[in-house]
Backbone as numpy.savetxt, mean C-alpha at the origin, in Angstrom:
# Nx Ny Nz CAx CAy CAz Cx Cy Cz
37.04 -0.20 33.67 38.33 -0.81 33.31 38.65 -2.02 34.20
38.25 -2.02 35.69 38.31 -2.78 36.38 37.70 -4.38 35.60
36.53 -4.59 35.31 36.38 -5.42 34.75 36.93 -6.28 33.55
37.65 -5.06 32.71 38.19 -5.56 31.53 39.41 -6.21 32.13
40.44 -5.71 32.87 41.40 -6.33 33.28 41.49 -7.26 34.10
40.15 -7.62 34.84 40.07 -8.88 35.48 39.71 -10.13 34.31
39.15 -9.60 33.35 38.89 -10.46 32.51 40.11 -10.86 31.43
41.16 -10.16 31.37 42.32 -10.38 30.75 43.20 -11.15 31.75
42.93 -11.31 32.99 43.62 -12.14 33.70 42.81 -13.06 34.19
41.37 -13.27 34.65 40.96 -14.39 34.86 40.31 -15.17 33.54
39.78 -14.55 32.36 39.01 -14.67 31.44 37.89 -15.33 31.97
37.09 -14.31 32.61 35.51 -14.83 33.42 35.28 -13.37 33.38
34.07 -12.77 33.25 33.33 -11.78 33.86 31.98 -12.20 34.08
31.92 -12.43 35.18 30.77 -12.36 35.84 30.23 -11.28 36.48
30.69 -10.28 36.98 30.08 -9.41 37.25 29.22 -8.56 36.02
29.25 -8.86 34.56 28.61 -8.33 33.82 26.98 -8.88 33.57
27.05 -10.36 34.48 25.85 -10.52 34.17 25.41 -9.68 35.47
25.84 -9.45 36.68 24.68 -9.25 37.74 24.90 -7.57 37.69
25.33 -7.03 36.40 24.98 -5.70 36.54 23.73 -4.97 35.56
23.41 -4.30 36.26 21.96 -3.84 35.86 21.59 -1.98 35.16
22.70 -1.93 35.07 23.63 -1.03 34.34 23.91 -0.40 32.56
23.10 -0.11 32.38 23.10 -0.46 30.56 24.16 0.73 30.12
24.28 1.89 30.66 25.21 2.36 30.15 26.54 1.60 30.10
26.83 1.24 30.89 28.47 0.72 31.69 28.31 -0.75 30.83
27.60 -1.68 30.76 27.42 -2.66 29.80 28.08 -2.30 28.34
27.19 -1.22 27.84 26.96 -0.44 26.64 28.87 0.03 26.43
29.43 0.74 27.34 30.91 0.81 27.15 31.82 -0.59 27.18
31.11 -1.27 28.00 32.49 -2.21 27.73 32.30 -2.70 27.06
31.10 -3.12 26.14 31.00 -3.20 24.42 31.62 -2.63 23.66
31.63 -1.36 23.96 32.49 -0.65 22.61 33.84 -0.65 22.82
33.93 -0.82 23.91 35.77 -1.11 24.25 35.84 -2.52 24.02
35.77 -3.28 24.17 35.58 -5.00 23.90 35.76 -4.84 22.21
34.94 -3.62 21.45 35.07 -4.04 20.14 36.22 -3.56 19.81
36.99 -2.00 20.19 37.56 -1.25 19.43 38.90 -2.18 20.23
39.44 -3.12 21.57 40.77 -3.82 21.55 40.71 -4.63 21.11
39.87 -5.45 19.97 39.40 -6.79 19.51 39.69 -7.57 20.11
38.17 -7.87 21.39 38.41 -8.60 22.39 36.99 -9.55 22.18
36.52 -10.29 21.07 35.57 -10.81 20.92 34.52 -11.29 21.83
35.25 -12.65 22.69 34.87 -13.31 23.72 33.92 -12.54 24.61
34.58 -11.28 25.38 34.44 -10.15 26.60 33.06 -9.28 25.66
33.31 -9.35 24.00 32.02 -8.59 23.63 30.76 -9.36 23.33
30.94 -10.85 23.45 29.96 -11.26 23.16 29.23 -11.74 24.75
30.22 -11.62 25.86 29.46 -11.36 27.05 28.53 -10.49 27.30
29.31 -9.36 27.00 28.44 -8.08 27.09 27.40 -7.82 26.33
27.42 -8.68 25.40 25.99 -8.63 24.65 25.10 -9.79 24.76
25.47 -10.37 25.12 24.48 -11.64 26.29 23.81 -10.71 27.53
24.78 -10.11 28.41 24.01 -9.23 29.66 23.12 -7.81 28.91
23.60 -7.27 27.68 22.55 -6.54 27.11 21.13 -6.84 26.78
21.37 -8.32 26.36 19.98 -8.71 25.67 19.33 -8.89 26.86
19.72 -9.46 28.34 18.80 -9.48 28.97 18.18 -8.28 29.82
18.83 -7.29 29.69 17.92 -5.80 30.04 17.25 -5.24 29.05
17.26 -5.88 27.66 16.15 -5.71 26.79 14.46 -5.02 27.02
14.42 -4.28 26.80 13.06 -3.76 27.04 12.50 -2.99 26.15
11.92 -2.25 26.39 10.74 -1.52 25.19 11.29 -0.07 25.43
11.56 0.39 26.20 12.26 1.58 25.89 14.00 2.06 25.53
14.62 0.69 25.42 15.67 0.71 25.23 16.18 -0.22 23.56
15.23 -0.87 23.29 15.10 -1.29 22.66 16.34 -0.96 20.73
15.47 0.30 20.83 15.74 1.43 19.39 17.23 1.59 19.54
17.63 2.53 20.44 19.14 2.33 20.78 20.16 1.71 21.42
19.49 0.31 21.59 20.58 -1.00 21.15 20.58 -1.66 20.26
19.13 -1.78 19.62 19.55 -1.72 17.98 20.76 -0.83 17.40
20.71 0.31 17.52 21.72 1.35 16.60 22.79 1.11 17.25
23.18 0.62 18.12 24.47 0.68 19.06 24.88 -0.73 18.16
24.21 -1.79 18.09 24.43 -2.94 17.86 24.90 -2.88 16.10
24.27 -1.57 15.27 24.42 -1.90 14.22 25.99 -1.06 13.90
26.32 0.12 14.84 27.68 0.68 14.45 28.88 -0.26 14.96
29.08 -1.29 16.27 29.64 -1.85 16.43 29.53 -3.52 15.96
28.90 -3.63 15.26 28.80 -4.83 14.52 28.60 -6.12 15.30
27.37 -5.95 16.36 26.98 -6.95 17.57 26.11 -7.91 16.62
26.55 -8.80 16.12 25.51 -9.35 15.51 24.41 -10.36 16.20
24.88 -9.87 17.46 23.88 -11.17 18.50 22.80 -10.37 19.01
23.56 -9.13 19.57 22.35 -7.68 20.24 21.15 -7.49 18.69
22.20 -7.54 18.04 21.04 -6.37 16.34 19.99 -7.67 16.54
20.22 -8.87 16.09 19.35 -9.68 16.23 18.32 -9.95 17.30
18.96 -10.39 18.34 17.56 -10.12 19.34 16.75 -8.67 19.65
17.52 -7.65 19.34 16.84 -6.18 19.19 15.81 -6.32 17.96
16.52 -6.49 17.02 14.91 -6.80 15.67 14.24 -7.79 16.12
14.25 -8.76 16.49 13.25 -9.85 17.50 12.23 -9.29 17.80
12.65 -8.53 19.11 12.12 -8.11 20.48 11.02 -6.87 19.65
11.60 -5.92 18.71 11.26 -4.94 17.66 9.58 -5.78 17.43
10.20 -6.21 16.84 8.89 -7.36 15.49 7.74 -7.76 16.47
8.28 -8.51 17.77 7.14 -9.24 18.09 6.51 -8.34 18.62
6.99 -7.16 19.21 6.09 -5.82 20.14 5.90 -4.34 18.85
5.83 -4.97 18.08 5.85 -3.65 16.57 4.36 -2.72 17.35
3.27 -3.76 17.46 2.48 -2.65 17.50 2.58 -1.34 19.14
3.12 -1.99 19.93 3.76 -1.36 20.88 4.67 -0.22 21.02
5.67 -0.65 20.20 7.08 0.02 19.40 6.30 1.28 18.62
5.89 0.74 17.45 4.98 1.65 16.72 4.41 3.21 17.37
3.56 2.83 18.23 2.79 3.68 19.23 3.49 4.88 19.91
4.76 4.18 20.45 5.71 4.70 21.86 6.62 5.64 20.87
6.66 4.93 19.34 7.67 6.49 18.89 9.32 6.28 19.09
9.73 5.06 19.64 11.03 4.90 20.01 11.68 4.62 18.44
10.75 4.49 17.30 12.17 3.79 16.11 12.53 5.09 15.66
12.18 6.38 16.06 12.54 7.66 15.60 14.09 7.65 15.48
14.20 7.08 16.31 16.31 7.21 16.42 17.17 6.48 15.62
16.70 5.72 14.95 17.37 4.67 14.42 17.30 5.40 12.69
18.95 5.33 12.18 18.98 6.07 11.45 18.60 5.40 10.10
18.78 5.60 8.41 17.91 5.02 7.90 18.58 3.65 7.00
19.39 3.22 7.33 20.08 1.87 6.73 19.65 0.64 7.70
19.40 1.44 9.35 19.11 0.40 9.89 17.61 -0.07 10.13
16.84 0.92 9.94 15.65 1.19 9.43 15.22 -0.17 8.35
15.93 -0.09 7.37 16.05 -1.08 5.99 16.32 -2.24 6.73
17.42 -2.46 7.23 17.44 -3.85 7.81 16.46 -4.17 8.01
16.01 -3.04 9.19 14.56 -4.14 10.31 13.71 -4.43 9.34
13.21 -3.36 8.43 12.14 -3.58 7.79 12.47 -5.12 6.80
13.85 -5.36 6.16 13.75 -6.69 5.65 13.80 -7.59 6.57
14.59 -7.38 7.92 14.07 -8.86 8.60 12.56 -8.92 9.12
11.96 -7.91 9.36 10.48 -8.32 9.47 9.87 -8.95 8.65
9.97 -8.16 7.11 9.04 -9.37 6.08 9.72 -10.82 5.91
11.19 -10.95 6.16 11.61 -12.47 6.35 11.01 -13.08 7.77
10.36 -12.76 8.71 9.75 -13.42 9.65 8.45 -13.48 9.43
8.04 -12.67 8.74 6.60 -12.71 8.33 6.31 -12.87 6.95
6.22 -13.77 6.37 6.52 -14.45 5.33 4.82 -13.78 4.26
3.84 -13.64 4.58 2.71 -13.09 4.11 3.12 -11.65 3.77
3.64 -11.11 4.82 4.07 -9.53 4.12 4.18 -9.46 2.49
4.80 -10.67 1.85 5.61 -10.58 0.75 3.99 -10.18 -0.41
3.05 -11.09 0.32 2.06 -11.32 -0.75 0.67 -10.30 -0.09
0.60 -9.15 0.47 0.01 -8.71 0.96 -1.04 -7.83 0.34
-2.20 -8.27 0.07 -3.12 -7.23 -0.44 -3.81 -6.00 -0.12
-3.65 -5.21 -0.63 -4.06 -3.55 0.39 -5.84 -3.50 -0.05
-6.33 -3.42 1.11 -8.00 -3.44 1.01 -8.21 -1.68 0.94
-9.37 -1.68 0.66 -10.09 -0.26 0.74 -11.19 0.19 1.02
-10.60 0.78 2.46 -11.63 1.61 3.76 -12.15 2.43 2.84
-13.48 1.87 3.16 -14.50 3.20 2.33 -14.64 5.02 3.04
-13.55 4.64 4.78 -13.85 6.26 4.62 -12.34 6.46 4.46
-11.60 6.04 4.15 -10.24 6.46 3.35 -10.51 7.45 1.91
-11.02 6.21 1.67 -12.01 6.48 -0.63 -12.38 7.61 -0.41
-13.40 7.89 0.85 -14.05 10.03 0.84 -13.29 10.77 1.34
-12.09 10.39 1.90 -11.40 11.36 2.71 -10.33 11.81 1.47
-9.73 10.51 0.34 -9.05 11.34 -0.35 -9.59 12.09 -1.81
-10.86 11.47 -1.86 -12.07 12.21 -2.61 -11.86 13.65 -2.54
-12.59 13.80 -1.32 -12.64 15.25 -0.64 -10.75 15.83 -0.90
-10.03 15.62 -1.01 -8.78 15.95 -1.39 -8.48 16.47 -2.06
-8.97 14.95 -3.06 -9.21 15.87 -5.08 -9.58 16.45 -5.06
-10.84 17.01 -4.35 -11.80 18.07 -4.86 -11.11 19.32 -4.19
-10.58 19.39 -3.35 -9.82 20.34 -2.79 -8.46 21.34 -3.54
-8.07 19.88 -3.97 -6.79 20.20 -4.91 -7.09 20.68 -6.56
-7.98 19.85 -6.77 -8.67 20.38 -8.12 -9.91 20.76 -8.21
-10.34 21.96 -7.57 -11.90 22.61 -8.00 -12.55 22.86 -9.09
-13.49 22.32 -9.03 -14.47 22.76 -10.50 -14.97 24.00 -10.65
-14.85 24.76 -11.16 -15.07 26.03 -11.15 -16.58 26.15 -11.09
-17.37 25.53 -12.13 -18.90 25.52 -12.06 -19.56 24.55 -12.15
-20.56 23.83 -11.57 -20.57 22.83 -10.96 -21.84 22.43 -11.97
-22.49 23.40 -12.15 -24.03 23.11 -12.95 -22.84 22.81 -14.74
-21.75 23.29 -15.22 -21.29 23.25 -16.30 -20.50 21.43 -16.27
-19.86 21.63 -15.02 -19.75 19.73 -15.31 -20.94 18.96 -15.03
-21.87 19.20 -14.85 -23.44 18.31 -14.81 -23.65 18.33 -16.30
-23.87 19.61 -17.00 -24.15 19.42 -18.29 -23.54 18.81 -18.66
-22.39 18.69 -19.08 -21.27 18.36 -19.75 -21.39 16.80 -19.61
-21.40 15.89 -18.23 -21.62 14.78 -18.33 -22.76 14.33 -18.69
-23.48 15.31 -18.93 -25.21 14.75 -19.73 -25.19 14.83 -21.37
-24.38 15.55 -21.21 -24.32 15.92 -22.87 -23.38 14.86 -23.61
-22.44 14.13 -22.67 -21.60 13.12 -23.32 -21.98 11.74 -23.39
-23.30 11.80 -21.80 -24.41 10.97 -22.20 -24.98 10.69 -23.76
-25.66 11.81 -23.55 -26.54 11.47 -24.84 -25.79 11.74 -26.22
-24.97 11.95 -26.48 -24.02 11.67 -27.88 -23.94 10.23 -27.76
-23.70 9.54 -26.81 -22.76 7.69 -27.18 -24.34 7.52 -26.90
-25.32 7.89 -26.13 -26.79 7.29 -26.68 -27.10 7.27 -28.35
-26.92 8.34 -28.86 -27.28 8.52 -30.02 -26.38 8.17 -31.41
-25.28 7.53 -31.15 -24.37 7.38 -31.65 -24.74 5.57 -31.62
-24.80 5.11 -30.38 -25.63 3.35 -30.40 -26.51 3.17 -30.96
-27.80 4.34 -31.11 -29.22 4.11 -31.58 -28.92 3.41 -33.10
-27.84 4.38 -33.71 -27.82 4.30 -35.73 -26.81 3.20 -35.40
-26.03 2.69 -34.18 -24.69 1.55 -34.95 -25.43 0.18 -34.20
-26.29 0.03 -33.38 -26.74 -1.10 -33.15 -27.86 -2.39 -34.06
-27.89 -3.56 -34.34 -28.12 -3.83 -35.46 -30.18 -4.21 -35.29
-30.25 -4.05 -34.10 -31.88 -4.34 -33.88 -32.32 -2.74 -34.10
-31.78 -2.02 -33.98 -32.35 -0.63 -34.43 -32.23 -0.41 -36.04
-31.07 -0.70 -36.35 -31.36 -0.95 -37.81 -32.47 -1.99 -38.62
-32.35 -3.03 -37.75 -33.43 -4.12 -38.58 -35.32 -3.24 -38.63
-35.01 -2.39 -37.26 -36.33 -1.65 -36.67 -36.73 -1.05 -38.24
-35.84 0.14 -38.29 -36.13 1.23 -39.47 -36.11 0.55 -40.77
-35.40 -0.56 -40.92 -35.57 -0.98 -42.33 -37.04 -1.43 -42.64
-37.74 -2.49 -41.62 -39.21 -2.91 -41.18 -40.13 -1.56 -41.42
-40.01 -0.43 -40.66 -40.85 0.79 -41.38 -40.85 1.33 -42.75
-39.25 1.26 -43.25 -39.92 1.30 -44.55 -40.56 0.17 -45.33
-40.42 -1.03 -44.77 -41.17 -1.47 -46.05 -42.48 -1.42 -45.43
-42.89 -1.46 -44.31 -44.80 -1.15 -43.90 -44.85 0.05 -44.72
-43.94 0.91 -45.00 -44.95 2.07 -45.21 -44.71 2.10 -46.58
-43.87 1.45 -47.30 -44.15 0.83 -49.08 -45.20 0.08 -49.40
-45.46 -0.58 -48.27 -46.47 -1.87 -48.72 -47.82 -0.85 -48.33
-47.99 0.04 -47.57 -49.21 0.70 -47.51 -49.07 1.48 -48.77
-48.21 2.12 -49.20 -48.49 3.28 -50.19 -48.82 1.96 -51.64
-48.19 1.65 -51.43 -48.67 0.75 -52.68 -49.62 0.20 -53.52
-50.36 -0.31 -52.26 -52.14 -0.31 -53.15 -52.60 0.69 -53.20
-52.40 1.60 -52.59 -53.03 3.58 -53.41 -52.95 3.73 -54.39
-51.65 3.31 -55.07 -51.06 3.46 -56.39 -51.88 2.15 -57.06
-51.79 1.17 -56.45 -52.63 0.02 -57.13 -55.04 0.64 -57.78
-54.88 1.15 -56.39 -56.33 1.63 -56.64 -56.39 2.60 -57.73
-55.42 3.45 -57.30 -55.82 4.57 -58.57 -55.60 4.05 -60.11
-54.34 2.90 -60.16 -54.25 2.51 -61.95 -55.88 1.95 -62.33
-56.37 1.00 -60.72 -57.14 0.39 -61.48 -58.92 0.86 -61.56
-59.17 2.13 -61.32 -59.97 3.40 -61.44 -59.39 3.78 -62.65
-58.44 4.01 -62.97 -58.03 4.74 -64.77 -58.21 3.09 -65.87
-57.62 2.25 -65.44 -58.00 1.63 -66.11 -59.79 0.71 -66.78
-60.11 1.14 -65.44 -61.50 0.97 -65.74 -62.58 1.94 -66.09
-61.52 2.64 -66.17 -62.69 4.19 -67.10 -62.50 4.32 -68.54
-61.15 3.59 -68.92 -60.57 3.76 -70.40 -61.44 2.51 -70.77
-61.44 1.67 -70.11 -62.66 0.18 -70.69 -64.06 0.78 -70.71
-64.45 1.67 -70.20 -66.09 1.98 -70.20 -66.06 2.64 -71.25
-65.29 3.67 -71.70 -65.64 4.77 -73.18 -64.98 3.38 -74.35
């Protein structure tokens, strides 16, 4: 309180920058917000941002987003973004409840402008790991019966191409006529054996 009332009579706090203090910072923020004392809260969130760190990070974000610090939330998603894979690791965004969650996540893809257009590749041992999944979740009961089964659906669309493709047709039409044009002079030999026996008598 001491501070707040020196600051209602001198309008200076300086002692907020040389304190090193984040709780006591952290209150005269929320008192700064709830006597609508703007000025005194946007001090206090100048001396917040600079004890900024990686473990404090998460809950001055959330502090920043119930009292409506719009200077702390911002350099907190900053500080967030540029150390994500850090952040990530350490487990600290656990606290942050889930609207503010949404924020960060849209100001990240607005700083990272590729997010928007991002293509998801595929780890080939991802592909067997959720393979092995399916097969887990849906067992084949008999294993030699889906082998058949995909052999057998094989050879139907084999045999089903053989009669609708048109060089297999041109094939069989070509055998019958070789084998007309062979039977044919048989029939030719034998008229002309009868006919040359009816000329001899």
């Amino acid at each position: 309180m001491e501070i707040l009332i020196e600051y209602l009579y001198t309008d200076e706090a300086n002692k907020l920058f040389d304190s090193d203090d984040i709780e006591f910072l952290c209150q005269i923020l929320m008192v700064s917000d709830q006597l609508l004392i703007p000025r005194l809260k946007e001090i206090s969130e100048m001396a917040l941002i600079k004890q900024l760190s990686l473990k404090n990070a998460a809950e001055l974000l959330e502090l920043s987003s119930v009292y409506n610090s719009e200077q702390l939330k911002k350099s907190c998603m900053q500080f967030i973004c540029i150390n994500l894979p850090a952040v990530v690791e350490s487990k600290i965004l656990e606290v942050l409840s889930d609207e503010v969650m949404e924020e960060l996540s849209t100001y990240y893809r607005g700083l990272v402008p590729w997010m928007h257009s991002r293509r998801i590749t595929i780890n080939r041992n991802t592909f067997e790991k959720d393979l092995e999944l399916l097969e887990k979740e849906f067992p084949i009961s008999d294993a030699s019966v889906f082998e058949k089964h995909k052999i057998d659906s094989h050879e139907g669309k084999r045999s089903r191409n053989r009669w609708t493709s048109r060089s297999d047709a041109k094939e069989v039409s070509l055998v019958d006529k070789v084998e007309n044009k062979t039977k044919s002079p048989d029939k030719n030999i034998v008229l002309d054996i009868l006919t040359s026996e009816v000329n001899e008598k």
